[in-house]
NUDRENBA-52980 format. One record per residue (C-alpha): x, y, z. Coordinates in pm, whole numbers, padded with zeros to 5 digits, always signed. Layout:
<pts>
XYZ;...
</pts>
This chain:
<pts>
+00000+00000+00000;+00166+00336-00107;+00128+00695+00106;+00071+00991-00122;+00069+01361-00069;+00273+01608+00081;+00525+01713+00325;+00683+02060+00405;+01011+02059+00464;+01115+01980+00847;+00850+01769+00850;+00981+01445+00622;+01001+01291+00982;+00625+01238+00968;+00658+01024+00623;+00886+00816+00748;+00660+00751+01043;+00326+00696+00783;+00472+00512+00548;+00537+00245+00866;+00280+00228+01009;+00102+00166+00608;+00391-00090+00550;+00406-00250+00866;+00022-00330+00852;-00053-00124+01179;-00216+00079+00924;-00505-00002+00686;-00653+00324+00545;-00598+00670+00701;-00534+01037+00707;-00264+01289+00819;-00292+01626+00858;-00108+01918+00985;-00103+02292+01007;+00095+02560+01072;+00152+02900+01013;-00196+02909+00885;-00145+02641+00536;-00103+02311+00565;+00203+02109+00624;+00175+01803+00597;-00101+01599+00400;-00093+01262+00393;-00301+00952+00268;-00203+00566+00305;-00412+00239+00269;-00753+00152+00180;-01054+00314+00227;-01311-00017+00191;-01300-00344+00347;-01258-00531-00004;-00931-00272-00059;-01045-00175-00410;-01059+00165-00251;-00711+00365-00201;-00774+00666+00072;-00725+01002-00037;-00722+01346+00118;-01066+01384+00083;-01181+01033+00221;-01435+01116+00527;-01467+00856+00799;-01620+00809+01122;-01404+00938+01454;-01597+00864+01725;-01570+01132+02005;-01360+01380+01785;-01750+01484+01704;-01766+01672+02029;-01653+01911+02040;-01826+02000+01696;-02201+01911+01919;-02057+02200+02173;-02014+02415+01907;-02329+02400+01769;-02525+02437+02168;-02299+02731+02192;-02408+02903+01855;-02759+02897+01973;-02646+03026+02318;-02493+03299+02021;-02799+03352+01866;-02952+03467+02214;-03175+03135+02152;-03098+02942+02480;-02908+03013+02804;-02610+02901+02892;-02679+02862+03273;-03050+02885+03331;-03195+02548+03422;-03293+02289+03150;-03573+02231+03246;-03764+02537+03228;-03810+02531+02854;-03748+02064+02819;-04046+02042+03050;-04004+01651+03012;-03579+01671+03103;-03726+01789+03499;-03777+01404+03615;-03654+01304+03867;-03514+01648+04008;-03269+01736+03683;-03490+02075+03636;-03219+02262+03713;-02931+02115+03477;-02837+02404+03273;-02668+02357+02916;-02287+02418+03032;-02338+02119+03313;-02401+01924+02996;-02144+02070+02769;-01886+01955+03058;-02035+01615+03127;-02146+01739+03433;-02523+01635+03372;-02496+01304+03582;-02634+01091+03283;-02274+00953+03143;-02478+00626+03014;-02849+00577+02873;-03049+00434+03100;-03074+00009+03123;-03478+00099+02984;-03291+00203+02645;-03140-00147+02637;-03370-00256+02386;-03404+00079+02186;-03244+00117+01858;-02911+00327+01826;-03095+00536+01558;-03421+00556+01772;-03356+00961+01812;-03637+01040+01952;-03658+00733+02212;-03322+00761+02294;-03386+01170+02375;-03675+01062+02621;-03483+00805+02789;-03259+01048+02899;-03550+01307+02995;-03736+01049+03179;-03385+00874+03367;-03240+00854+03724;-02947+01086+03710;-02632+00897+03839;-02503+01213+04039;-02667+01530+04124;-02606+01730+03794;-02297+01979+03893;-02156+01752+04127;-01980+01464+03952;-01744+01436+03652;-01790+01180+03395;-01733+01172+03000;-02068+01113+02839;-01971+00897+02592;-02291+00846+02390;-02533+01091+02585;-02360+01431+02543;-02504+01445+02147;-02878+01332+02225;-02877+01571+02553;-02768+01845+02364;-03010+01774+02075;-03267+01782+02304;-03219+02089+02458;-03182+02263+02107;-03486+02132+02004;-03675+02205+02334;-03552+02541+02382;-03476+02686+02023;-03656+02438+01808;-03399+02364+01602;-03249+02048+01614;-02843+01991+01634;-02812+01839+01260;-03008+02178+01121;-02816+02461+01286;-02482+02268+01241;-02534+02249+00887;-02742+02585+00841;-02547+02776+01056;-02210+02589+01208;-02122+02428+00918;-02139+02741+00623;-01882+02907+00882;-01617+02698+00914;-01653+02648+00550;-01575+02256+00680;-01583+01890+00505;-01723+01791+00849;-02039+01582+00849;-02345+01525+01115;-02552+01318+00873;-02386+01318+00556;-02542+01407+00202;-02575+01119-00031;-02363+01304-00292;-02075+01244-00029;-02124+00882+00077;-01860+00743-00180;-01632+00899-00014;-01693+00773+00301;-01432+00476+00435;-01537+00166+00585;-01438+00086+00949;-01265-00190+01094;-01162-00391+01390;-00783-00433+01465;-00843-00678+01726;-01021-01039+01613;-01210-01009+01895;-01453-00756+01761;-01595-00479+01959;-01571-00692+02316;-01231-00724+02281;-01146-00402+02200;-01349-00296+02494;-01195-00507+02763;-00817-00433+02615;-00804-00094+02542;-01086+00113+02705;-01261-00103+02980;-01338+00202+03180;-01547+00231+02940;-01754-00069+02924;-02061+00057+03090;-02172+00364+02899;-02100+00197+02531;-02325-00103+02671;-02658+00059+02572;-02806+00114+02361;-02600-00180+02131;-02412-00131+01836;-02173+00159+01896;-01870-00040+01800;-01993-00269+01540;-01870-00233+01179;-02185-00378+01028;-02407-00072+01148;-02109+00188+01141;-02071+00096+00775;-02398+00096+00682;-02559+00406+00465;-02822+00437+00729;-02579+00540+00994;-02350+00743+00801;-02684+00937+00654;-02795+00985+01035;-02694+01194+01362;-02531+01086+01681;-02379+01370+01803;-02183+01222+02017;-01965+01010+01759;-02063+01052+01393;-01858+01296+01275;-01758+01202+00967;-01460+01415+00857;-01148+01417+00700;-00760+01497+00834;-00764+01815+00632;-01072+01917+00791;-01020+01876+01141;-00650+01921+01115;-00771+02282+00970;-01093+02391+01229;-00822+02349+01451;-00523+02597+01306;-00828+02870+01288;-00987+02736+01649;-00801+02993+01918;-00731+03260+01666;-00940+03623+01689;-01004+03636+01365;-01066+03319+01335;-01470+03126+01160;-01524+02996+01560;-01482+03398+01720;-01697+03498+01446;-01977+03229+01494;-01940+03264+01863;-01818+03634+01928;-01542+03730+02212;-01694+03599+02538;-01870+03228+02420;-01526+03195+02263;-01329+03238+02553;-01593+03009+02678;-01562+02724+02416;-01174+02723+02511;-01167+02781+02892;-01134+02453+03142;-01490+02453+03323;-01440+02210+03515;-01136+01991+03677;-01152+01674+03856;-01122+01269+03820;-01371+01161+03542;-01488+00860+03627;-01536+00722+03243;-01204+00823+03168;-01071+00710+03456;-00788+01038+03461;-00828+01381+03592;-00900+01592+03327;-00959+01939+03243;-01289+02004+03058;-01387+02297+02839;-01750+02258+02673;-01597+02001+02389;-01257+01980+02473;-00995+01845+02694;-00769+02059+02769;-00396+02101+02960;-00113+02339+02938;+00014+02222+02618;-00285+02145+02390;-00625+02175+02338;-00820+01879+02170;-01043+01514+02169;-00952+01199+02057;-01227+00946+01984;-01198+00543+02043;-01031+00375+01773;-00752+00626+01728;-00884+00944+01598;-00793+01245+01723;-00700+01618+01650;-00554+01906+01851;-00371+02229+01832;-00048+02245+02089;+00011+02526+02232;+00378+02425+02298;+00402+02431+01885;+00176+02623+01744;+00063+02379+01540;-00298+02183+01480;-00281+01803+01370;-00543+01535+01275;-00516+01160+01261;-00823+00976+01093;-00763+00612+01047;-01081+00354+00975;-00852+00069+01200;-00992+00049+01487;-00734+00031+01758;-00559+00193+01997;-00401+00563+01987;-00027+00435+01996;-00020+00541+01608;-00110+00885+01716;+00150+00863+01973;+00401+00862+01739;+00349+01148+01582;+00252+01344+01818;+00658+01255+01995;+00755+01317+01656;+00670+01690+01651;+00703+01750+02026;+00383+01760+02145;+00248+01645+02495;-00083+01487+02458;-00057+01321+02806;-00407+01481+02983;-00397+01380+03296;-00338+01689+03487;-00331+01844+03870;-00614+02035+03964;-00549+02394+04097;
</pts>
């Protein structure tokens, strides 16, 4: 399998790294991205982008990345905090009448934004719902137990964070998350980023695959089994056969479904701090400082680390970013000054990332010490 595109020079480091991980097999179809400066850097494709390997990935193949979609769901609650449409901090459940069960009333939108809503997994009564059952999946959450009193705990919600903020868009400024992204979100960035992508744009999309022979349990129990509990339910989250199919890549699931290329994310990030950048402009001065600002610090208990949270991101002293199971991830370093995306369809660990990340000097490591 052969890597094509680009790199600027200083950066031929990266190739050699690539062009491993292609040849050594580690590798089976993905993307490499980075930008400095304002242009990009480095641009490179290697592999396959379909199971039969017909396929060969380009710079413009899209694929699924899991929880790199996060931060793109904040960004789209924040624009209609923006537009003056809902509040940042005024409880939930004055305008999603249904979200006050069971005392959450007062859950406002940033407790959400910082997985602070105490709902980090759907509730066992979603067991039997389907993963594309929006609207189910949306009351399930309105209607469930919290796990914690909403402010008080800390814990990634892995598939929730996309269907709570969903509903309170469409509760509160009757729009749903998959409109104003693309009506609004979307046009800004000028982005080939995808909730729910257009049929015109499905060939590009890549197929997924499992590393591990073991399928999505073994890849559970070897490489994120802190995170067992809140992928349980509702099924399916990890399983090629509905991750590949043209329903899911045509729906929404905020939480993971991004489909998006390296050049894409590699570039929202080399424009996401900047003052002049599409995210001040869709946001304006203070949601912006907002977007990049840790909210919250403390041991997440689906991470199993303690983190720094901003409403999307993690964030430390040296970058600002999200990776998403399977080995996905994109980030800007402030050590650098640089933004970088991986997008690979293998789905493994992050040890490829890794790599290049020690390559150009950045510190990923996000554990950090709370002040």
């Amino acid at each position: 399998m052969s890597v094509t595109g680009f790199t600027a020079s200083g950066y031929e480091p990266l190739r050699d790294i690539f062009e491993r991980l292609v040849g050594d097999g580690r590798e089976t179809g993905a993307g490499l991205s980075v930008w400095a400066g304002g242009r990009e850097v480095v641009g490179l494709s290697g592999g396959w982008s379909d199971t039969a390997r017909t396929r060969r990935w380009t710079s413009d193949t899209l694929v699924h990345t899991y929880s790199t979609a996060k931060p793109f769901a904040a960004l789209t609650a924040l624009a209609a905090v923006a537009q003056g449409a809902l509040p940042l901090d005024g409880p939930v459940g004055d305008y999603w009448k249904e979200y006050a069960a069971h005392g959450k009333g007062d859950t406002t939108l940033r407790q959400m934004l910082v997985h602070q809503a105490g709902l980090p997994a759907f509730p066992p009564s979603a067991a039997s719902l389907d993963l594309l059952d929006d609207d189910a999946l949306r009351h399930s959450l309105a209607s469930a137990q919290p796990e914690f009193t909403p402010g008080s705990g800390l814990a990634e919600h892995a598939l929730t964070y996309g269907h709570l903020i969903d509903g309170a868009l469409r509760a509160g400024a009757s729009v749903s998350l998959e409109q104003l992204y693309k009506e609004t979100v979307q046009p800004e960035l000028g982005i080939d980023a995808w909730f729910g992508v257009p049929e015109s744009e499905l060939p590009r999309v890549a197929d997924v695959e499992h590393a591990l022979p073991g399928g999505p349990e073994q890849f559970v129990a070897e490489l994120c089994p802190t995170y067992d509990r809140v992928l349980a339910v509702p099924a399916g989250a990890l399983e090629p056969e509905r991750l590949n199919s043209t329903r899911w890549r045509r729906a929404v699931f905020g939480s993971i479904n991004l489909h998006a290329s390296a050049t894409a994310l590699a570039g929202f990030y080399a424009h996401l701090t900047s003052p002049d950048g599409p995210v001040r402009r869709l946001l304006g001065e203070n949601l912006h400082a907002e977007y990049l600002t840790p909210q919250v610090c403390g041991l997440d208990e689906t991470i199993g680390l303690t983190v720094n949270w901003t409403p999307g991101f993690l964030r430390t002293d040296t970058f600002i970013g999200l990776g998403g199971l399977g080995g996905s991830a994109a980030w800007w370093s402030f050590r650098n000054d640089h933004a970088v995306a991986y997008v690979t369809r293998r789905l493994h660990d992050h040890s490829r990332v890794a790599e290049i990340a020690i390559a150009l000097g950045d510190d990923l490591n996000m554990e950090v010490t709370c002040q």
